[in-house]
Backbone bond lengths (Angstrom), bond angles and torsions (degrees), N, CA, C in turn:
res aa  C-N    CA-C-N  psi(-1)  N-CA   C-N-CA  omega(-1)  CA-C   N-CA-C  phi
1 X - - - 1.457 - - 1.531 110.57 -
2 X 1.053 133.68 -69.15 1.451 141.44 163.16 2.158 125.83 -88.08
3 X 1.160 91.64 129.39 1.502 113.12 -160.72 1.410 116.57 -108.56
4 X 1.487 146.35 99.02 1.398 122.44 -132.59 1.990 79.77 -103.02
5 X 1.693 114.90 -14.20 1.492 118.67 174.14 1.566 112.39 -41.53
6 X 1.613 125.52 -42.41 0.929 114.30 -167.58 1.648 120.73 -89.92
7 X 1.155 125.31 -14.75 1.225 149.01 134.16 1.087 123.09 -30.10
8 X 1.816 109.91 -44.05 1.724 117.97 -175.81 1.767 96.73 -59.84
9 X 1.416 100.45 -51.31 1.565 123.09 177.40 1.286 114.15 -22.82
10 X 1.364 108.58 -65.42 0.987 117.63 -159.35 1.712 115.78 -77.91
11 X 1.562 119.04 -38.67 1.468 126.51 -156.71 2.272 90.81 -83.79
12 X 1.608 86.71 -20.51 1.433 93.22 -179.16 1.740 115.90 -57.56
13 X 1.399 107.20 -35.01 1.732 125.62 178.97 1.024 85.51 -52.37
14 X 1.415 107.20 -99.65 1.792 139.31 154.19 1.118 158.84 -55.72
15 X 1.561 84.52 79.80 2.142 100.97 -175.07 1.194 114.47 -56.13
16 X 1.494 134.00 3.50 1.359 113.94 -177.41 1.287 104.66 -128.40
17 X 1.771 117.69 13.59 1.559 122.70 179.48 1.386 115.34 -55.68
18 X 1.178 134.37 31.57 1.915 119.26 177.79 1.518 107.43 -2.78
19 X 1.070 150.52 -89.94 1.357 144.54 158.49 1.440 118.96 20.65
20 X 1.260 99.62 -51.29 1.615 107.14 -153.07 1.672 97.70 -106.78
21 X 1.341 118.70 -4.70 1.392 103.80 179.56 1.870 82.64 -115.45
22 X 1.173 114.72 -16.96 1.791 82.19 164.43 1.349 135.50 -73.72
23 X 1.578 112.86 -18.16 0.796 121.21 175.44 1.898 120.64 -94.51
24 X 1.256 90.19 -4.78 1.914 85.94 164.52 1.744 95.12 -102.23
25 X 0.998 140.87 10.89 1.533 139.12 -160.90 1.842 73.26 -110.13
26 X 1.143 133.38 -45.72 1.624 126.87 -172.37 1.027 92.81 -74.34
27 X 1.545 144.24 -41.22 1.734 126.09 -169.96 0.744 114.13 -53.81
28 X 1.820 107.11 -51.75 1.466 116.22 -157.96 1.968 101.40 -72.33
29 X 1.186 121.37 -28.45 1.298 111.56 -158.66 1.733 82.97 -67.97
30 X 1.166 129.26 -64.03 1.701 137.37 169.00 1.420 115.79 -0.88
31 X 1.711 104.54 -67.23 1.302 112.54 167.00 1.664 128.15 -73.52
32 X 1.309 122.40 20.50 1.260 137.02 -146.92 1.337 142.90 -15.66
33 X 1.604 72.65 68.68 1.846 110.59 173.27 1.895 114.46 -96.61
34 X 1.187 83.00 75.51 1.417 91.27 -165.38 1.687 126.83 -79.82
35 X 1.119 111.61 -26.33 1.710 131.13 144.77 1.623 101.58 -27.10
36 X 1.504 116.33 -83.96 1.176 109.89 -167.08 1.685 100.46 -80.96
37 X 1.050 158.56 -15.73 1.783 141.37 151.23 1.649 86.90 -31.83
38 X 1.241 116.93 -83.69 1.214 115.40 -159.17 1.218 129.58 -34.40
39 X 1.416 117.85 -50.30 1.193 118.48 156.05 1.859 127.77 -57.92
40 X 1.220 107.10 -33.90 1.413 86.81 179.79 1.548 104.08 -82.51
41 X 1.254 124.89 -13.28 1.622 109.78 166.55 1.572 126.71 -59.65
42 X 1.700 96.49 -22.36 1.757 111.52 -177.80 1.585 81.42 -78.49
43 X 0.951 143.96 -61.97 1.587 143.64 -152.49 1.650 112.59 -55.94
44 X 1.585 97.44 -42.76 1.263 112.64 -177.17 1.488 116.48 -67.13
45 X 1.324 107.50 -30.78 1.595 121.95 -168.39 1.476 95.55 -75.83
46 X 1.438 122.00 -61.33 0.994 152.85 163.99 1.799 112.95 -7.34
47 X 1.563 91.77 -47.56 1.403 98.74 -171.28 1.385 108.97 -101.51
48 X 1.186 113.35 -18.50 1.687 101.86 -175.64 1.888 105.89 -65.81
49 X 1.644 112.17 7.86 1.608 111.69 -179.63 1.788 123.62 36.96
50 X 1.631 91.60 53.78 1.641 90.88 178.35 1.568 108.85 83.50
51 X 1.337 124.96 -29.15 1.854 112.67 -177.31 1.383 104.63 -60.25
52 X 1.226 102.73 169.37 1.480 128.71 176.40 1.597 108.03 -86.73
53 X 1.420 112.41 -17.10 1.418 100.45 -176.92 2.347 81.34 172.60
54 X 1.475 98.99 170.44 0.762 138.38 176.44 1.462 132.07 -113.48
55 X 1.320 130.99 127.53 1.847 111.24 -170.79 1.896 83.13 -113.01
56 X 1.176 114.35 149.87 1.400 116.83 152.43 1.565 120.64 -102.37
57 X 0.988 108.69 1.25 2.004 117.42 -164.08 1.303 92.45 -62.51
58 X 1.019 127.07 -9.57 1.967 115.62 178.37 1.564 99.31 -101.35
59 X 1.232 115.16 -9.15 1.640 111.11 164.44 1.398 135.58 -100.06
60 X 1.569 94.97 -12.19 1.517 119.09 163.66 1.548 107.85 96.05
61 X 1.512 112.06 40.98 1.465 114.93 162.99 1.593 89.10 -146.02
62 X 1.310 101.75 117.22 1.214 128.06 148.95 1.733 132.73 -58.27
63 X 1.545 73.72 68.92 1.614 80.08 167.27 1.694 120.38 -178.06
64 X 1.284 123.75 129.08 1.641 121.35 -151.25 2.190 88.13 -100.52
65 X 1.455 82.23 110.27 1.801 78.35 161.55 1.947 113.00 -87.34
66 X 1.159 83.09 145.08 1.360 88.61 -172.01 1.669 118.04 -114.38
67 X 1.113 141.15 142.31 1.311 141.16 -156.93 1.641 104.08 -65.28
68 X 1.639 120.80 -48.45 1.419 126.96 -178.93 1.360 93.32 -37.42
69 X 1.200 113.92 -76.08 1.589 130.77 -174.14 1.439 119.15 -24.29
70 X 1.547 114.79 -52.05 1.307 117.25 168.25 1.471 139.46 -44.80
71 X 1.811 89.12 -50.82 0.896 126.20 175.38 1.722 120.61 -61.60
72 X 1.487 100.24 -28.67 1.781 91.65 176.58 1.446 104.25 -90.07
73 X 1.099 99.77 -33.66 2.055 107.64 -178.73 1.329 104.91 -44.25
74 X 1.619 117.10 -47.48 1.511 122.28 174.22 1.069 113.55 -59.53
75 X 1.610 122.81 -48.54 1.681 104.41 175.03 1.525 110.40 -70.99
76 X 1.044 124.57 -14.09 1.633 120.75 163.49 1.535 129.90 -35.92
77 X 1.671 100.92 -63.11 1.155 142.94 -163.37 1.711 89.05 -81.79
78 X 1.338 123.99 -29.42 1.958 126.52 -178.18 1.533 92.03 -82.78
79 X 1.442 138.64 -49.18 1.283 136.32 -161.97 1.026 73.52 -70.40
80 X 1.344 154.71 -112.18 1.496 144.17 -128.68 1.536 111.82 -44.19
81 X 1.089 130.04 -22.04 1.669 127.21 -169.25 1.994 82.91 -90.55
82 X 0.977 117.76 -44.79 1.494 117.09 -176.56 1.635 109.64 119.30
83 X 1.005 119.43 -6.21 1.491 149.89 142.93 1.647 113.49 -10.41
84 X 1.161 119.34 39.37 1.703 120.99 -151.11 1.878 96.33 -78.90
85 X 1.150 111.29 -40.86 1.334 94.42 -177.53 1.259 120.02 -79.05
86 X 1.515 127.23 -32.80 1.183 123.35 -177.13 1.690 110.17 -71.84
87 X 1.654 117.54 -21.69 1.309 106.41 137.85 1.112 148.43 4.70
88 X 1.669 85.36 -82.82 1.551 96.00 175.61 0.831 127.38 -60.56
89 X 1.637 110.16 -55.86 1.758 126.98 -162.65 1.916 101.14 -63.74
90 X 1.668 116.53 5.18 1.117 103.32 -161.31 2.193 85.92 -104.42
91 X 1.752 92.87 -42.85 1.689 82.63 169.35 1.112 139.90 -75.71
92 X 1.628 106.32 -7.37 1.490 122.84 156.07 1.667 122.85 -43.28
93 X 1.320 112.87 -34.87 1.589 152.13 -163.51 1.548 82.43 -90.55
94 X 1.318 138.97 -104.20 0.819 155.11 -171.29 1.657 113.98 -22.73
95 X 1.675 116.69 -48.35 1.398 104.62 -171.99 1.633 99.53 -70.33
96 X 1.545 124.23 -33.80 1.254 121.61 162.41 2.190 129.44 -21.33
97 X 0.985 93.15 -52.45 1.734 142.43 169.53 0.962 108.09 -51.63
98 X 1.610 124.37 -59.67 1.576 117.96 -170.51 1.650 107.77 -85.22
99 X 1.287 92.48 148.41 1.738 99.83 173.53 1.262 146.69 -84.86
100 X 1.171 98.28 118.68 1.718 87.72 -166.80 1.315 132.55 131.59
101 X 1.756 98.74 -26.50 1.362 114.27 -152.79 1.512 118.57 78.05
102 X 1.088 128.08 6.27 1.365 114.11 178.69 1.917 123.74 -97.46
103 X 1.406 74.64 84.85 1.488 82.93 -173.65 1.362 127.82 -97.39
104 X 1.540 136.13 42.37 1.261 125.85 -146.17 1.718 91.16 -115.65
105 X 1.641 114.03 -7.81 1.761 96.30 159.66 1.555 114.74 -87.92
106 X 1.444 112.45 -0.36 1.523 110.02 175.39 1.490 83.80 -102.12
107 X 0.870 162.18 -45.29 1.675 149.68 -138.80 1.695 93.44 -76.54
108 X 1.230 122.95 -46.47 1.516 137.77 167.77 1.473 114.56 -58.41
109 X 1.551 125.56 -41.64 1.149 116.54 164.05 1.787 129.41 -66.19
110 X 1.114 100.61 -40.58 1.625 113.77 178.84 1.977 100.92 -63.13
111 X 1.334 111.12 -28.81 1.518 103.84 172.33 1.490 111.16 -74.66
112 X 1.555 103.68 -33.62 1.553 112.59 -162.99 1.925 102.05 -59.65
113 X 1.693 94.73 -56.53 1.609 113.04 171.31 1.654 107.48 -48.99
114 X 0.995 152.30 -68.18 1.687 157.70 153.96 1.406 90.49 -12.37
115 X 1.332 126.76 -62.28 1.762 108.38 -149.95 1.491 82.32 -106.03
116 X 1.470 140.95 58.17 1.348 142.97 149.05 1.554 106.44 43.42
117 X 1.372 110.09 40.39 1.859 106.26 167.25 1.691 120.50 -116.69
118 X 1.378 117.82 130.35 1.463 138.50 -149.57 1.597 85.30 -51.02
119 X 1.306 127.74 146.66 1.932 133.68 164.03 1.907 93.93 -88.38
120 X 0.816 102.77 142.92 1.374 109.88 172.60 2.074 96.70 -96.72
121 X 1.414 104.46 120.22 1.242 104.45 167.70 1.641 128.55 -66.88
122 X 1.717 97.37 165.75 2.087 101.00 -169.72 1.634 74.16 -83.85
123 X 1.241 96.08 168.42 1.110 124.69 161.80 1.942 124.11 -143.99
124 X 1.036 111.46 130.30 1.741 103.71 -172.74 2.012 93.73 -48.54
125 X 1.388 95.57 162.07 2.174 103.08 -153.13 1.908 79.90 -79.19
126 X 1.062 109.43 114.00 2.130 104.05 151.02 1.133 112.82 -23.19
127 X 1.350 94.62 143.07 1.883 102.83 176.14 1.516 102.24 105.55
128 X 1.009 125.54 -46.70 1.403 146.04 -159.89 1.803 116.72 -85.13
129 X 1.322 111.89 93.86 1.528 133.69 -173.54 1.489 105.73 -123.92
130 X 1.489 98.75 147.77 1.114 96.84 159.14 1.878 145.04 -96.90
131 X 1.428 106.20 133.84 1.679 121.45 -131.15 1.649 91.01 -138.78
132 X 1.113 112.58 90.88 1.723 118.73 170.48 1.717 104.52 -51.74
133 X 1.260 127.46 131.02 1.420 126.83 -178.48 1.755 89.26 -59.08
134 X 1.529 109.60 163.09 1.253 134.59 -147.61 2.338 81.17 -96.91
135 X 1.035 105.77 -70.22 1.649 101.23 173.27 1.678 108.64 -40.29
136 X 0.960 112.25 -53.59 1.744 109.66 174.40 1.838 113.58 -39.22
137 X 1.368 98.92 -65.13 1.591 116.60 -159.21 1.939 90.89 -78.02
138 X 1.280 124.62 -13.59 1.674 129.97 147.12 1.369 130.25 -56.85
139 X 1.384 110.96 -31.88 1.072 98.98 -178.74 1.599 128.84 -115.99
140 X 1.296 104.49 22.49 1.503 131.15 -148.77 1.523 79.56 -85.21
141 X 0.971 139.62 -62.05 1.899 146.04 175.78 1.360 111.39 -24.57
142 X 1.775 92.43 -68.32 1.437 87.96 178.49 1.648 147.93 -94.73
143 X 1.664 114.25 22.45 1.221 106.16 169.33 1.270 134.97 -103.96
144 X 1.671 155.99 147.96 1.135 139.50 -107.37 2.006 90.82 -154.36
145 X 1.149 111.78 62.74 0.944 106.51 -172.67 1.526 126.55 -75.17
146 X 1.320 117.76 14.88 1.721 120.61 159.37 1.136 114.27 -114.13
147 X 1.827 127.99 -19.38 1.227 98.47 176.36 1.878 101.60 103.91
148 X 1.667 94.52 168.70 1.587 88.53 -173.20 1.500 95.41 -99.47
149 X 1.379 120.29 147.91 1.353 137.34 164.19 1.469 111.19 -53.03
150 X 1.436 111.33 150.02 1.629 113.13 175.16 1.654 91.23 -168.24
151 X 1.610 96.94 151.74 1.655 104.44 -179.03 1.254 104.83 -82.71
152 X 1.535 118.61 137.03 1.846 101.65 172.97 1.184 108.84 -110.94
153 X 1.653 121.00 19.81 1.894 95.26 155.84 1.785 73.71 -170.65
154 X 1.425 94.76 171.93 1.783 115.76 167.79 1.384 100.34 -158.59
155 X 1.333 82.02 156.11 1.502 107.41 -174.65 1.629 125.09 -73.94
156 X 1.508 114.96 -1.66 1.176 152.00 177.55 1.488 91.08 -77.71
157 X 1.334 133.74 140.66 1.520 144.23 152.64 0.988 105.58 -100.64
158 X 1.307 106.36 146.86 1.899 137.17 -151.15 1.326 105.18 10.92
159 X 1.721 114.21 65.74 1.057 117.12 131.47 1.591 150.58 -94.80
160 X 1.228 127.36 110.39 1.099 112.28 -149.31 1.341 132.92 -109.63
161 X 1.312 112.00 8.26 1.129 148.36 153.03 2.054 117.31 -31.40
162 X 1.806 93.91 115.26 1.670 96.35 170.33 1.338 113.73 -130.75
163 X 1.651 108.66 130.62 1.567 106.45 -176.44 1.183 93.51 161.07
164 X 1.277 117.91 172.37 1.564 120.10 152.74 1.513 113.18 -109.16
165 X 1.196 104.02 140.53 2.029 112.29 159.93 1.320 97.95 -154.18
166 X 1.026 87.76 165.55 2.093 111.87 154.08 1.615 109.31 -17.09
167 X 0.968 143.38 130.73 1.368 112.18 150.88 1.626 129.39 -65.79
168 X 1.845 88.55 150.44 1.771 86.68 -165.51 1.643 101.56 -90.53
169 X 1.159 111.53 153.40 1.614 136.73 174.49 1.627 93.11 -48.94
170 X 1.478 108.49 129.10 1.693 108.89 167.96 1.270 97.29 -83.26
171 X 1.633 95.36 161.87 1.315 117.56 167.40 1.847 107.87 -73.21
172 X 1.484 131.69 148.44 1.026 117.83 -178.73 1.841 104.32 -91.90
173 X 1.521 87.99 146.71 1.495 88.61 -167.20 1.874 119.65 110.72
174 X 1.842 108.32 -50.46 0.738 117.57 170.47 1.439 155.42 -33.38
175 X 1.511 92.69 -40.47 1.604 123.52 -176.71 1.912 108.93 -128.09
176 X 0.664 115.70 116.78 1.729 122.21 168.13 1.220 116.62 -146.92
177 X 1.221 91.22 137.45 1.872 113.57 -156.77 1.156 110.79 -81.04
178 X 1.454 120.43 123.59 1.635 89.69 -170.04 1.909 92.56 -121.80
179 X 1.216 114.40 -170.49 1.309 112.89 -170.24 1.316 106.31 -81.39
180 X 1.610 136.99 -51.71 1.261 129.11 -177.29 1.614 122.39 -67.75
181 X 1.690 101.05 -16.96 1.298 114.65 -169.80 1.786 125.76 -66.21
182 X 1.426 112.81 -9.33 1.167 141.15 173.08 1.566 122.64 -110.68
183 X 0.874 107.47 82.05 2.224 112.57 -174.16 1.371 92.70 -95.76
């Protein structure tokens, strides 16, 4: 059912996807390879660079990871190593993290961690990939973001000519080189 290969795939594009290593940090806990969960939850944390959370909706997955979140998955991924205190000191971190003050699914975890019982990690909701809206990935063809080319000077006097071609054949007579005329 879950493949932590395609994940490798992905964080491989993008070393700085937080997204994508939380969600191979959930495979791996699945497959209970919990060494590396752990680490990609440090990776994941790692990358959100101090935010409170992350939005992807400009990447076309609907869904904002949020640092709390990381942060309990990691003590998740510590209850499985047997790791009970660093647990804590990790949802200690975490109620910090959440917004608002609303901490009453960590207030339940920090009891859960105390009486030595496994946290079941978040995981981004199934179903949920990332999918550029269909008008977006439409219009990618047609926008022209430099603009049309034009020459802005030649070495030719009073020439006035904009575009590119071949160069055209002078007229004889037309052009003469003179010594100051070239800097």
């Amino acid at each position: 059912c879950f493949s932590p290969q395609a994940f490798d795939k992905t964080v491989a594009k993008d070393k700085s996807l937080a997204v994508g290593f939380f969600q191979r940090g959930f495979v791996h806990l699945q497959l209970e390879m919990y060494e590396e969960a752990l680490s990609d939850y440090h990776l994941a944390f790692s990358h959100l660079r101090q935010n409170p959370f992350i939005d992807y909706k400009q990447l076309g997955l609907r869904y904002i990871l949020y640092a709390w979140e990381v942060l309990y998955s990691t003590a998740a991924a510590q209850c499985r190593l047997q790791q009970w205190q660093e647990a804590r000191v990790t949802l200690d971190k975490a109620v910090v993290w959440r917004p608002e003050g609303r901490t009453a699914i960590l207030d339940l975890a920090l009891q859960r961690v105390q009486d030595h019982v496994f946290l079941e990690p978040i995981q981004v909701p199934p179903g949920e990939f990332f999918r550029p809206r269909k008008k977006e990935v439409e219009q990618l063809d047609s926008k022209d973001f430099l603009g049309k080319p034009k020459v802005i000077s030649s070495i030719i006097p009073n020439d006035e000519y904009i575009g590119f071609e071949p160069l055209r054949p002078q007229k004889q007579g037309f052009y003469e080189p003179r010594a100051d005329a070239v800097r």
